[in-house]
C-alpha positions as CSV (number, residue, x, y, z in Angstrom):
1,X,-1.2,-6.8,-13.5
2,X,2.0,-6.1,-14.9
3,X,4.9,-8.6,-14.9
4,X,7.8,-6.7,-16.5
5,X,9.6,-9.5,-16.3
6,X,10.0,-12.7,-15.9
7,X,12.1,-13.1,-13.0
8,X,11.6,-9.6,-11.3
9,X,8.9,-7.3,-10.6
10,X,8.2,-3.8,-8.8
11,X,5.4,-3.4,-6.8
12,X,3.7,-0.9,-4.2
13,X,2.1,-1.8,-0.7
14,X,-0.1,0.7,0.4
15,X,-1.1,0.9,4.5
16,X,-4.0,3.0,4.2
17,X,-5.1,4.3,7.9
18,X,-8.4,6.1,8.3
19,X,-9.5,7.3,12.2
20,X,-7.2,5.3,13.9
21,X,-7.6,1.8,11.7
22,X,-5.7,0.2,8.8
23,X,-7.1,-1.3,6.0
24,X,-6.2,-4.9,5.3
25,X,-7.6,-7.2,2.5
26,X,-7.5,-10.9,2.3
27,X,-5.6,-11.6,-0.4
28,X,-8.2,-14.7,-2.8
29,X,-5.3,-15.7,-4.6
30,X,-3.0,-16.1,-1.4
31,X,-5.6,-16.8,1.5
32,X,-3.3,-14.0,3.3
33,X,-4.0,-10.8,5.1
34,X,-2.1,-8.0,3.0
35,X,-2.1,-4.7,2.5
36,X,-3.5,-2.9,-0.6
37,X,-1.3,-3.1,-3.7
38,X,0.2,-4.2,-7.2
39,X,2.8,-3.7,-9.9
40,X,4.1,-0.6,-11.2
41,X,3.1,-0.3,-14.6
42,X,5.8,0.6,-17.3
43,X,4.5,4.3,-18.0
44,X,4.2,4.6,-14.2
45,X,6.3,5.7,-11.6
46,X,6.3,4.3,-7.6
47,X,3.8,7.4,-6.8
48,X,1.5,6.5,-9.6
49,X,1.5,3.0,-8.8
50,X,0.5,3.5,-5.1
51,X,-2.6,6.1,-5.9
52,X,-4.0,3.9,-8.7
53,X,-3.8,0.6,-6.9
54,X,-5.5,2.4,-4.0
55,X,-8.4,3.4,-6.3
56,X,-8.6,0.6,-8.5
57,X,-8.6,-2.0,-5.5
58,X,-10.7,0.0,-2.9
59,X,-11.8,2.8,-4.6
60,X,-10.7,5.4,-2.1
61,X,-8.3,8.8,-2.5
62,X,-6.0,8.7,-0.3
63,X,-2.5,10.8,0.2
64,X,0.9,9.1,0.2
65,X,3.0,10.4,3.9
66,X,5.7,12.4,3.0
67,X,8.1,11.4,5.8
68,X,7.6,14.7,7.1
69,X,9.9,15.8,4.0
70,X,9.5,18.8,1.9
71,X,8.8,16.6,-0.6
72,X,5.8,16.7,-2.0
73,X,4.8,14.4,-4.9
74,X,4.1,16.4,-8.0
75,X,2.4,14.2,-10.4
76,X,1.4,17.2,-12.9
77,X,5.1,18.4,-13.3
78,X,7.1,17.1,-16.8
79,X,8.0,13.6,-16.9
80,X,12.1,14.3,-16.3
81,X,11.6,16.3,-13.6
82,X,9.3,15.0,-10.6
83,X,10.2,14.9,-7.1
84,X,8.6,12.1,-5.6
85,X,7.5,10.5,-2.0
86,X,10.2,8.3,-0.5
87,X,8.5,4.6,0.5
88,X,9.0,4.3,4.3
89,X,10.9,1.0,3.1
90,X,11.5,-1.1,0.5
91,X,11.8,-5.4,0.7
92,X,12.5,-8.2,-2.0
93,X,10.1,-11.3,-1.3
94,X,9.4,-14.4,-3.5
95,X,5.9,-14.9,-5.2
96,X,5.0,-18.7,-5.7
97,X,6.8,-21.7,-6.4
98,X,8.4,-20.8,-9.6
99,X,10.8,-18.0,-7.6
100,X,9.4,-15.0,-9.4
101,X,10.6,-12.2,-7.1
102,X,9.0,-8.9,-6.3
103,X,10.7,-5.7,-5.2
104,X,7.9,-4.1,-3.2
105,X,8.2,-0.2,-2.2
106,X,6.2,0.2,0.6
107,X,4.1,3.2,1.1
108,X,2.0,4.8,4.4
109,X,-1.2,6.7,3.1
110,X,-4.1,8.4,4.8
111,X,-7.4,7.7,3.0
112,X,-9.9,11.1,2.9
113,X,-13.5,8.5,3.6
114,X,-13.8,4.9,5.3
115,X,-16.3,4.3,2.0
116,X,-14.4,1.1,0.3
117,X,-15.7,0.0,-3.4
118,X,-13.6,-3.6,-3.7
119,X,-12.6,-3.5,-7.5
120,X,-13.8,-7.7,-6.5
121,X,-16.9,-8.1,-4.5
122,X,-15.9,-11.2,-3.3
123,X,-12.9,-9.7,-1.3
124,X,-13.1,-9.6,2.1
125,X,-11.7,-6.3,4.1
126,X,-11.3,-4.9,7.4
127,X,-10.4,-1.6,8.6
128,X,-8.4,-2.7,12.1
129,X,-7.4,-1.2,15.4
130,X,-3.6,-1.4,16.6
131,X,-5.8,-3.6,19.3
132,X,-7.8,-5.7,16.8
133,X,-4.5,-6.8,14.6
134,X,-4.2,-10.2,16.5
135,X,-7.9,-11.3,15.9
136,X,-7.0,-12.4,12.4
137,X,-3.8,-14.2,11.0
138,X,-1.9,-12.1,9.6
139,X,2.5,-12.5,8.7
140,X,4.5,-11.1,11.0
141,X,5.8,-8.1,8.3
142,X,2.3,-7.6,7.2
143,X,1.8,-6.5,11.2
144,X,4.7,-4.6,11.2
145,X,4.1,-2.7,8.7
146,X,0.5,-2.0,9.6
147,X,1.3,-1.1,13.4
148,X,3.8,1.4,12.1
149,X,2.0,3.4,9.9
150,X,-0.8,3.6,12.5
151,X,1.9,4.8,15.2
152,X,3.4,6.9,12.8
153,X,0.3,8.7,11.5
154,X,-0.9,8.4,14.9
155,X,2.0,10.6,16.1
156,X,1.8,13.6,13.6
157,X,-2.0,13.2,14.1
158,X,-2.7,11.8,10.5
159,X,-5.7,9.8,10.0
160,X,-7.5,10.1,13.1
C-alpha cells in the first residue's frame, strides 16, 4: 500500500467478470463487499495499477475493457509516450475517520480463468450473478458498478 500522501490518494477498482459473474471480495479491514483494488504506486501509472492489483490480490490475468476505443493500453511503449485505457469512471470517497480521501479510477476487466489465488487466505470471495448480487450486503455503488460491467461485457459478449 501506497499512501502518497497524507490527505489524498489514487487508487484503482477493478470489476473483474468471468462467464457471466463478478468477482467481489470482502474487504477484512472494512467488513465490506468491494471490488478488487489498491493504490497506484509512484512509478506506476492507472493501467499498471489495475493489472498488478488484479494479480497481487487474486492472482488472475485479466484485460482492462477498452470502451470499445481504439485504444489499446501499451504498457511496453517508452514511458512519455503511452496511450492508455480510459476508467469507465472515476469517484472521490473518504477512507476512515481521519478524512483521508481516495480518488479511485474505476476499471471493467475480463479475467482469462475463474482460478483465484487470494494474496490473504483468510479473504473471503465470490464470483456473483447479476441475480445473486442481493444475497449479500453489499453498498449501493459497489452494486452499481458491478451490475454495469456485467451488462456491459455482457453486451459486446466479453466474459461469458
Amino acid at each position: 500500500m501506497s499512501h502518497i500522501h497524507e490527505k489524498i490518494d489514487f487508487t484503482v477498482g477493478v470489476f473483474v467478470v468471468y462467464k457471466g459473474r463478478v468477482l467481489l471480495r470482502k474487504h477484512d479491514k472494512y467488513d465490506l463487499w468491494l471490488c478488487v483494488g489498491g493504490h497506484v504506486e509512484l512509478h506506476e501509472d492507472p493501467n499498471e495499477a489495475a493489472l498488478r492489483e488484479v494479480k497481487e490480490e487474486v492472482g488472475l490475468d485479466v484485460v482492462l475493457w477498452n470502451g470499445n476505443q481504439r485504444t489499446t493500453y501499451s504498457g511496453g511503449a517508452p514511458w512519455y509516450d503511452r496511450e492508455l485505457i480510459p476508467p469507465v469512471g472515476i469517484n472521490r470517497h473518504v477512507v476512515g475517520p481521519a478524512g483521508h480521501e481516495h480518488v479511485d479510477f474505476k476499471y471493467f476487466a475480463v479475467a482469462t480463468s475463474e482460478n483465484v489465488v487470494p494474496e490473504n487466505k483468510d479473504d473471503e470471495w465470490r464470483w456473483l450473478k447479476k441475480s445473486e448480487l442481493g444475497t449479500i450486503e453489499i453498498l449501493p455503488n459497489i452494486r452499481f458498478w458491478a451490475e454495469a460491467a456485467l451488462d456491459t461485457l455482457a453486451a459486446r459478449n466479453l466474459g461469458n
